[in-house]
PAZAPA-4460 file (N, C-alpha, C; in steps of 0.05 Angstrom, whole numbers, plus 32768, in hexadecimal, padded with zeros to 4 digits):
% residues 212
    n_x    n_y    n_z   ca_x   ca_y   ca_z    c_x    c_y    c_z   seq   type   mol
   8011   7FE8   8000   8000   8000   8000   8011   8019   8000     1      X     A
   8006   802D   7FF4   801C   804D   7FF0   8015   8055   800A     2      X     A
   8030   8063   800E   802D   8070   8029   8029   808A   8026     3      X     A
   8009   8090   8024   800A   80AC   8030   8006   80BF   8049     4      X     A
   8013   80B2   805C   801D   80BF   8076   8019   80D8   8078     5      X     A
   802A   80E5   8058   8037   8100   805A   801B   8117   8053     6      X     A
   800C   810A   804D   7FF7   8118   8040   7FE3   8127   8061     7      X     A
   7FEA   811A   8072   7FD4   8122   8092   7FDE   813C   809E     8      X     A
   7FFC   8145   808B   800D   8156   8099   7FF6   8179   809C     9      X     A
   7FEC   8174   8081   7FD5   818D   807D   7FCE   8196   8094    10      X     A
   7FB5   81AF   8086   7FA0   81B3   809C   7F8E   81A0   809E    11      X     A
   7F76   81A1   80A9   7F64   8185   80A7   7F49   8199   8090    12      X     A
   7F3D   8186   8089   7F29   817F   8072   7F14   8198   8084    13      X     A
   7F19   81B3   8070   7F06   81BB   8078   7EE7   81B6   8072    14      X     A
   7EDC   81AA   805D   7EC8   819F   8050   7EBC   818F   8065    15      X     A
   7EC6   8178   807F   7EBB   816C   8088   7EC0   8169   809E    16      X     A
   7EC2   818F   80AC   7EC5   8195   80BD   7EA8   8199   80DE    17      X     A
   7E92   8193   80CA   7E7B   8187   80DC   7E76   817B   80DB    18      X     A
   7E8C   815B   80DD   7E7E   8141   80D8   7E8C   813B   80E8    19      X     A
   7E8D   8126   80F8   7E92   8112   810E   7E93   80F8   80FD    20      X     A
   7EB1   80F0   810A   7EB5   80D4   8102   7E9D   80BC   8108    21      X     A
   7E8D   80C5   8119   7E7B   80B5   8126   7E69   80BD   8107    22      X     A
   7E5C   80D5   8100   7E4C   80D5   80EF   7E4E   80C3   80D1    23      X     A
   7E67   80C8   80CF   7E75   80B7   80B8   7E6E   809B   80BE    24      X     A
   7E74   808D   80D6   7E73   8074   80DC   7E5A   8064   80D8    25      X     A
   7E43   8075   80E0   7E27   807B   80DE   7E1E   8079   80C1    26      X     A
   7E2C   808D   80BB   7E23   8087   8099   7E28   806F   808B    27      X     A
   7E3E   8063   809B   7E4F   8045   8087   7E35   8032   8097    28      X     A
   7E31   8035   80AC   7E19   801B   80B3   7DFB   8023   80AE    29      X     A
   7DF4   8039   809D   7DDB   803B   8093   7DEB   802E   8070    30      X     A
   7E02   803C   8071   7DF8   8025   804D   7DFB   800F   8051    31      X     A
   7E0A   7FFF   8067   7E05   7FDC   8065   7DF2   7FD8   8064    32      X     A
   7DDB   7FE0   807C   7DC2   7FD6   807C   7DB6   7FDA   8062    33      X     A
   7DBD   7FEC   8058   7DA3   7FF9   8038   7DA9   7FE0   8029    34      X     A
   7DC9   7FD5   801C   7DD7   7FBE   8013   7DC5   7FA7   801C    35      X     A
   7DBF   7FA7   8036   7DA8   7F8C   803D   7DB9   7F7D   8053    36      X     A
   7DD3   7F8E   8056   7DDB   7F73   8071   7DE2   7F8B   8087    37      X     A
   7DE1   7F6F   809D   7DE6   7F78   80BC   7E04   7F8A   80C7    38      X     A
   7E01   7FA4   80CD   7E1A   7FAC   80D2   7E26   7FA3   80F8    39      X     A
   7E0F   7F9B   80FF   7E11   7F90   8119   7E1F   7F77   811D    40      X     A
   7E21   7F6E   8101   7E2D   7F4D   8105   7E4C   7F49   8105    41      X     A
   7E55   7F36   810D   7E75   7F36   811B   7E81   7F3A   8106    42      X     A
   7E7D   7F38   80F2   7E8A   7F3F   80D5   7E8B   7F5B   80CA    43      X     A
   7E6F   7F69   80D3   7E82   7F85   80CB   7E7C   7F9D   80E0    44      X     A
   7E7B   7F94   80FA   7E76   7FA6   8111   7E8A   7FB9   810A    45      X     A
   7EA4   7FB2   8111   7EBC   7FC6   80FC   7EBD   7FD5   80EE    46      X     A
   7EAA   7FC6   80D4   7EB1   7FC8   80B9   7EAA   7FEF   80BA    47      X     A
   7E98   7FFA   80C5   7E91   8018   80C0   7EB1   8032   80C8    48      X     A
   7EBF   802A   80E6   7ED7   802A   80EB   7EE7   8030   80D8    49      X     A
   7EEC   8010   80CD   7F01   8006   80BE   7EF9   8020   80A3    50      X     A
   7EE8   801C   8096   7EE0   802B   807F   7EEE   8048   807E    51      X     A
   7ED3   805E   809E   7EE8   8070   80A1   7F06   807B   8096    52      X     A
   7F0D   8061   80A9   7F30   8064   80AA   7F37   8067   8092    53      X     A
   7F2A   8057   8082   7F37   804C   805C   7F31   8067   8055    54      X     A
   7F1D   806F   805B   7F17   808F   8044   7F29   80A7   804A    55      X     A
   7F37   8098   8068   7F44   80B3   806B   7F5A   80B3   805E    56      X     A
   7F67   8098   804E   7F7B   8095   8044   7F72   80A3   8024    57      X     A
   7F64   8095   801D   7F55   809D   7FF9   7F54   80B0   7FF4    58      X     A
   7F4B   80C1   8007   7F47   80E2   8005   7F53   80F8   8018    59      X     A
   7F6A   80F5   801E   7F82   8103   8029   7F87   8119   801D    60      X     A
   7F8E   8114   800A   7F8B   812E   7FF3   7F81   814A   7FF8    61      X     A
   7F5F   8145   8009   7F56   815A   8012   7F61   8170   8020    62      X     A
   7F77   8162   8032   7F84   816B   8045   7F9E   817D   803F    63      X     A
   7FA0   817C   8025   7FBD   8181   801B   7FB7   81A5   8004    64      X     A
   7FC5   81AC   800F   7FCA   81CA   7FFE   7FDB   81BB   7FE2    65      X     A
   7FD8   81BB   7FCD   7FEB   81A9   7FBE   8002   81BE   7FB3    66      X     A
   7FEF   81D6   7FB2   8010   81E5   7F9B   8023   81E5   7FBD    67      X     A
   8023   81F4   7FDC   802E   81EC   7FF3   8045   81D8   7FF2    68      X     A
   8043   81C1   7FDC   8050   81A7   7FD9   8064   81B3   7FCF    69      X     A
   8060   81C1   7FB8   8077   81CF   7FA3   8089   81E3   7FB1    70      X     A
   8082   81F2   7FCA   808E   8205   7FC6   80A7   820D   7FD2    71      X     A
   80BA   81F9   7FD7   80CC   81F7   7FD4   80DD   81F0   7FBD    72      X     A
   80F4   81FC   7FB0   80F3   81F3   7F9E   811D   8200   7FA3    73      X     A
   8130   81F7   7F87   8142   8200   7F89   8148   8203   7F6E    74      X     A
   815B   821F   7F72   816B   8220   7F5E   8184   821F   7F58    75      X     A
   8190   8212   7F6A   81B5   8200   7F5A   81B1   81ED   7F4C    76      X     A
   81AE   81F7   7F33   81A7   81D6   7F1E   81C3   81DC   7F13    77      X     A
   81DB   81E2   7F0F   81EC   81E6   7F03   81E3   81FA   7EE4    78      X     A
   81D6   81F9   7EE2   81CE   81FF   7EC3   81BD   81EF   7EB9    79      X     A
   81B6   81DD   7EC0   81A3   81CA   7EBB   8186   81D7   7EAB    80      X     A
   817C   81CA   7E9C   816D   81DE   7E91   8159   81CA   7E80    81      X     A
   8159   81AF   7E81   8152   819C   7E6B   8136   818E   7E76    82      X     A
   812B   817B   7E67   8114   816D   7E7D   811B   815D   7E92    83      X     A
   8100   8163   7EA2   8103   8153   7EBD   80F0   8144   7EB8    84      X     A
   80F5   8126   7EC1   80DD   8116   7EB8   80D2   8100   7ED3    85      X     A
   80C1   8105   7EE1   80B2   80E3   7EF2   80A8   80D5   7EE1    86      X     A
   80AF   80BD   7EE0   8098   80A8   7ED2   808F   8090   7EE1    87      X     A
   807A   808C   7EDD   8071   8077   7EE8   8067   807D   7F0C    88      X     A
   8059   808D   7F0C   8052   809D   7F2F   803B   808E   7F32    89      X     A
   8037   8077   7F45   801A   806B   7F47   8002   8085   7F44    90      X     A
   7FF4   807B   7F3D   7FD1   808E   7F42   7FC6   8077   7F55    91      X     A
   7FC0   8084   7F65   7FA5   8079   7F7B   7F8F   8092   7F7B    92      X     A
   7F77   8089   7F6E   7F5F   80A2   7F74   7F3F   8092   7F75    93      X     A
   7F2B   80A2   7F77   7F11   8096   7F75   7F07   80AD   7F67    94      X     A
   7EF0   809C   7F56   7EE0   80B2   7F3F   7ECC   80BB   7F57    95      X     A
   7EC8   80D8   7F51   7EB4   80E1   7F5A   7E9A   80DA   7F53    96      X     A
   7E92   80CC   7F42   7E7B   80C1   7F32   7E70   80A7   7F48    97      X     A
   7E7F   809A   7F4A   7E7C   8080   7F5A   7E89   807C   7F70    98      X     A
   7EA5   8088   7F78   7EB4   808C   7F83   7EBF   806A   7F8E    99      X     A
   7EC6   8063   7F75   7ED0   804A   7F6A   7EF2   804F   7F62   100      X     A
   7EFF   8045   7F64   7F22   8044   7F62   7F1D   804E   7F45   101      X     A
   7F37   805B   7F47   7F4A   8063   7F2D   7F65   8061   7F33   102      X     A
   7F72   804A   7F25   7F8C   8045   7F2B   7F9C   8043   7F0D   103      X     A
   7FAF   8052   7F11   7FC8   804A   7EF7   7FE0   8059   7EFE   104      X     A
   7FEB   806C   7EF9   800B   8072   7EEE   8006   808C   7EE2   105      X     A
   801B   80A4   7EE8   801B   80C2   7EE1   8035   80C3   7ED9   106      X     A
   803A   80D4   7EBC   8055   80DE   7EB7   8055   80FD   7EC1   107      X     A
   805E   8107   7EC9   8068   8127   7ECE   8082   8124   7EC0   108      X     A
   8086   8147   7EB1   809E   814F   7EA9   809C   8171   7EA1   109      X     A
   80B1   817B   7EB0   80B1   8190   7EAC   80CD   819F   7E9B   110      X     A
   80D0   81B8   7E97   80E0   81C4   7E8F   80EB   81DE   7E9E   111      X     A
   8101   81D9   7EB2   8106   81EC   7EC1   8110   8203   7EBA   112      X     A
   810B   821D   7EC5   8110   8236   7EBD   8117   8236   7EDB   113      X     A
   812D   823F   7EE8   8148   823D   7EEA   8142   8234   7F0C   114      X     A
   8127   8226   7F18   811C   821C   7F23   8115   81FB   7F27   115      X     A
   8116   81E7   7F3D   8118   81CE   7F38   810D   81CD   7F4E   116      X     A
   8100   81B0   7F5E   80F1   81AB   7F67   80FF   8191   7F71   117      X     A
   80FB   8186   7F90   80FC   816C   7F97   80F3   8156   7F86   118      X     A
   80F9   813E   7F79   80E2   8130   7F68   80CF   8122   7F76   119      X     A
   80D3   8119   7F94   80BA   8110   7FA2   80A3   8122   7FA3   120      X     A
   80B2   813C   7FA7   809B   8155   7FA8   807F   814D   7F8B   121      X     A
   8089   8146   7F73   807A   8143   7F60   8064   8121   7F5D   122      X     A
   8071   8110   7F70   8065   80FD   7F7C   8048   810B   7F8E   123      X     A
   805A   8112   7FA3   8043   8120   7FB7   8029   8134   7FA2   124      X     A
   8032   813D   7F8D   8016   8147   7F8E   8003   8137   7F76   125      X     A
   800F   8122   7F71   7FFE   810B   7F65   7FEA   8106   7F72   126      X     A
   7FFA   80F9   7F93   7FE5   80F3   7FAB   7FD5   810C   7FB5   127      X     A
   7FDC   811E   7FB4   7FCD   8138   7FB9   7FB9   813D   7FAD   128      X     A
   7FB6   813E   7F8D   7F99   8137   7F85   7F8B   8123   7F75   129      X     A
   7F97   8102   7F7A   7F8E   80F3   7F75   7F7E   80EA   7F93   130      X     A
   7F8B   80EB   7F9E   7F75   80E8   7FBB   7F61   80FF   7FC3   131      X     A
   7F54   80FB   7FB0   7F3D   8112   7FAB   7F25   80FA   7FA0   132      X     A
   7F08   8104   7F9C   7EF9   8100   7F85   7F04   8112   7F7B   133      X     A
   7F0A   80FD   7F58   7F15   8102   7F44   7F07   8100   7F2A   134      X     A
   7F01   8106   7F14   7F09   80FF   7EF9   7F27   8104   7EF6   135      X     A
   7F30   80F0   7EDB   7F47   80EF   7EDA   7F57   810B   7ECB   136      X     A
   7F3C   8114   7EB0   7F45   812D   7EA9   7F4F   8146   7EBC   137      X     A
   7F3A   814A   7ECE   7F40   815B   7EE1   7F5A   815C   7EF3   138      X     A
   7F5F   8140   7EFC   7F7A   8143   7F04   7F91   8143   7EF6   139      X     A
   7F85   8139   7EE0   7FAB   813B   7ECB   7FAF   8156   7ECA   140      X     A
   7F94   816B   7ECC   7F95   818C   7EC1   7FA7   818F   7EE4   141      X     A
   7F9F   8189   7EF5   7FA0   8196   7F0F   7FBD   8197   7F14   142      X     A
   7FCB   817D   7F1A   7FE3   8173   7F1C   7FF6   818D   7F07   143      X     A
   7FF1   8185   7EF6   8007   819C   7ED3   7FFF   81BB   7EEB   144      X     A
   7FE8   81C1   7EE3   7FE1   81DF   7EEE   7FEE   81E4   7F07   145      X     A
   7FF2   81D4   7F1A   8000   81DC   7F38   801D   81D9   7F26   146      X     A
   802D   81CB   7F26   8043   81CC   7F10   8047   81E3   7F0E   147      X     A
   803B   81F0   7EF5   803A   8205   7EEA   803F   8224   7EFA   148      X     A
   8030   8226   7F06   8029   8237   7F1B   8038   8239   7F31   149      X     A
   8044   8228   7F3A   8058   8221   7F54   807A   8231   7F42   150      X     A
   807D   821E   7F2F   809C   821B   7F26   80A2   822C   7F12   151      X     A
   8086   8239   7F03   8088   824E   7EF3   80A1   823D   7EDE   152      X     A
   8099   8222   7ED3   80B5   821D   7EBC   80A9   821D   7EA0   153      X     A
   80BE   8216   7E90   80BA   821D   7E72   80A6   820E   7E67   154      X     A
   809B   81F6   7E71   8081   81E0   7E73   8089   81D1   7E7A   155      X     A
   8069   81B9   7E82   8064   81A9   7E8B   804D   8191   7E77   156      X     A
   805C   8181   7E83   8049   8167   7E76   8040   814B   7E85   157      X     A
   802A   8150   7E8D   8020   813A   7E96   8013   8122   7E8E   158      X     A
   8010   8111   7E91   8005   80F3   7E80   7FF9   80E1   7E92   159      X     A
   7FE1   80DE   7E9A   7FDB   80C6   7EAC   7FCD   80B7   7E9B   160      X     A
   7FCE   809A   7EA4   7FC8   807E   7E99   7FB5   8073   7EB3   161      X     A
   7F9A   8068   7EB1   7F93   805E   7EC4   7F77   804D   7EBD   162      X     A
   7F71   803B   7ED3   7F60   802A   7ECA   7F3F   8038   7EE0   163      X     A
   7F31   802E   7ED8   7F1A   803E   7EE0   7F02   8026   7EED   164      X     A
   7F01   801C   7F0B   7EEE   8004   7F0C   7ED6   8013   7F09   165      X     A
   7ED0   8025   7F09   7EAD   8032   7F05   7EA6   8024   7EE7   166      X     A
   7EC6   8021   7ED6   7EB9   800D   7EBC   7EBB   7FFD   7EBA   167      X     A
   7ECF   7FEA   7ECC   7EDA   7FCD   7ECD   7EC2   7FC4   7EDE   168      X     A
   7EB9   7FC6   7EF7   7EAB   7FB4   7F0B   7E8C   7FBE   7F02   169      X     A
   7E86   7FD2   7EF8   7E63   7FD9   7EF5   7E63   7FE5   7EDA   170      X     A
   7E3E   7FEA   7ED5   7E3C   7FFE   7EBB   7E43   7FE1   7EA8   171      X     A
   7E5A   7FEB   7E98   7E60   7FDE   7E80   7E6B   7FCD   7E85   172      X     A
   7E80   7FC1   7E98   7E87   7FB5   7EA4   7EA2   7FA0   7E8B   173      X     A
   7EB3   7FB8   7E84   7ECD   7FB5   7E71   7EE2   7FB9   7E79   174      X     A
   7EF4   7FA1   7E86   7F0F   7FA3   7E97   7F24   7FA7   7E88   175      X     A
   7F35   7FAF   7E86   7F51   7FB5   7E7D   7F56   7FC5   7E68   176      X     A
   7F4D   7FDB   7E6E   7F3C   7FF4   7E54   7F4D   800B   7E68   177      X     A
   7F66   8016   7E63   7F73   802F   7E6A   7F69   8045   7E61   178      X     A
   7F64   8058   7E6F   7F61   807B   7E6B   7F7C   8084   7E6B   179      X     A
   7F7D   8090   7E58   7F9E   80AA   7E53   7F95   80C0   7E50   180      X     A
   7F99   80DB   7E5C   7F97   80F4   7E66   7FB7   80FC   7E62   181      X     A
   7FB6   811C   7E58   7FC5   812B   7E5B   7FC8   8146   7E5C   182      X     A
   7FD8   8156   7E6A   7FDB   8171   7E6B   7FF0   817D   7E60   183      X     A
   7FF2   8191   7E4F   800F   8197   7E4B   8010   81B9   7E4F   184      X     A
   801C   81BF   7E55   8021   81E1   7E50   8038   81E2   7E49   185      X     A
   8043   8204   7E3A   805E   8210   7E39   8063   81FA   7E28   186      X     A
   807C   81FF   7E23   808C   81EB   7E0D   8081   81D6   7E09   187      X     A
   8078   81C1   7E18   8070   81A9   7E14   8057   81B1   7E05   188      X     A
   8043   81C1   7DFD   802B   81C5   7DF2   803D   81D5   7DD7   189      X     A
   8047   81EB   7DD2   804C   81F5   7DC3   8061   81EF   7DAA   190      X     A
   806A   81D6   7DB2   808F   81C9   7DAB   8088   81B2   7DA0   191      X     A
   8082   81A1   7D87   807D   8188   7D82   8097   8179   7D92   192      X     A
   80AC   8189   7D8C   80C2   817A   7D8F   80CA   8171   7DAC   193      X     A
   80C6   8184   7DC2   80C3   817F   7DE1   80A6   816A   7DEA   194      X     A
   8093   816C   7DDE   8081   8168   7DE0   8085   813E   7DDC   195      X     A
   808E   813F   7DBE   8096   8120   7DB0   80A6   811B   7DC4   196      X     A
   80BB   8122   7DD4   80D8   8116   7DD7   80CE   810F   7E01   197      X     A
   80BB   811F   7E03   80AD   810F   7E1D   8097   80F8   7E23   198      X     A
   808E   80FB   7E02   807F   80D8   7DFA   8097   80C8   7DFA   199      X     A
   80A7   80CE   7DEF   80BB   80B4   7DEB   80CA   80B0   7DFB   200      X     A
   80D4   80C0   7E13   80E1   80B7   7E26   80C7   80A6   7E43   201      X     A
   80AC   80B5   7E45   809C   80A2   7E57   8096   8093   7E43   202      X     A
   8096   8088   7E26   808B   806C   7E21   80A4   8059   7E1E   203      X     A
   80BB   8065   7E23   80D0   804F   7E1C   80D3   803A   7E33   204      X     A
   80D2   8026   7E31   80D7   8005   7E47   80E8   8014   7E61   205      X     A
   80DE   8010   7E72   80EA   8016   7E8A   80FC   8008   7E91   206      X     A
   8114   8008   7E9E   8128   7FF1   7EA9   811B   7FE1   7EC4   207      X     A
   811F   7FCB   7EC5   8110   7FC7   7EE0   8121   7FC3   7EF8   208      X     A
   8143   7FCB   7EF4   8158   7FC8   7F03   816C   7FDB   7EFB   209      X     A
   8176   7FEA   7F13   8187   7FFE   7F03   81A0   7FF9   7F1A   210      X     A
   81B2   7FF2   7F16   81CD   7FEB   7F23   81DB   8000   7F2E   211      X     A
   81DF   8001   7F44   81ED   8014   7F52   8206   800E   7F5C   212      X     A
***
């Protein structure tokens, strides 16, 4: 499981700031019963608890200022001036529609103007607004736009890949069907050539061992 520990550091969820964990709990044992089974029975006396707890992991996000993530940032790159690239950043999210998983993989890459960034920092705000209700368009925009706005660089390009159970487990019910989203600004939108040369470096075979 991803650890997002780091995500509780926030302020707390102003949105669900008149709710009591008890009310929440409440709510998880009125939908068992609606479902048709006993929340009183030794099997899921817990289960309302347990749930709680899980949502507070799924939707952490709430809690998090995301551009806050960015803003630290440095400038001794030597001269450095070329792309920066993450690939392969898990996605953990739930659709707002059903609030059913969305899981796959995000590329970020930017183009520094004379500014650089931790690369976990660009991890963290994956989890920052994928632990949201999400559509996936919306967050590929959200993620690039904090980017943007934080690091002020020459562009950004974002790419998420993800699978969607609101279409795998219900509805149409068609498993292994990927969604691809992307964002690009600054060079990466305006540049075929910056733009091509960051498809080809996130689609090229990843190493699965790198020797140190």
């Amino acid at each position: 499981m991803q650890n997002v520990s780091h995500l509780f550091d926030y302020k707390k969820r102003k949105i669900m700031s008149d709710i009591t964990k008890e009310d929440a709990e409440n709510a998880i044992k009125t939908i068992l019963k609606w479902i048709g089974d006993d929340p009183t029975r030794e099997g899921l006396k817990d289960t309302p608890r347990r749930v709680v707890k899980s949502f507070n992991e799924f939707f952490a996000g709430y809690n998090v200022e995301p551009e806050e993530i960015l803003a630290r940032t440095f400038e001794e790159t030597g001269g450095y001036d070329e792309m920066i690239i993450l690939k392969d950043i898990r996605v953990e999210s739930h659709c707002e529609h059903h609030m059913l998983p969305i899981i796959g993989k995000a590329h970020i890459a930017y183009l520094p103007n004379k500014r650089v960034v931790g690369i976990s920092k660009l991890a963290r705000i994956v989890d920052a607004y994928g632990k949201r209700l999400q559509i996936q368009e919306k967050m590929t925009a959200q993620i690039a736009n904090s980017i943007n706005n934080v690091l002020q660089p020459k562009g950004v390009a974002v790419v998420i890949e993800a699978t969607h159970q609101c279409m795998s487990t219900r509805g149409i019910h068609k498993s292994g069907v990927i969604m691809k989203t992307s964002h690009m600004t600054g060079l990466f939108r305006s540049d075929e050539r910056t733009r091509q040369e960051f498809i080809d470096l996130i689609t090229s075979p990843t190493r699965t061992e790198i020797n140190i």
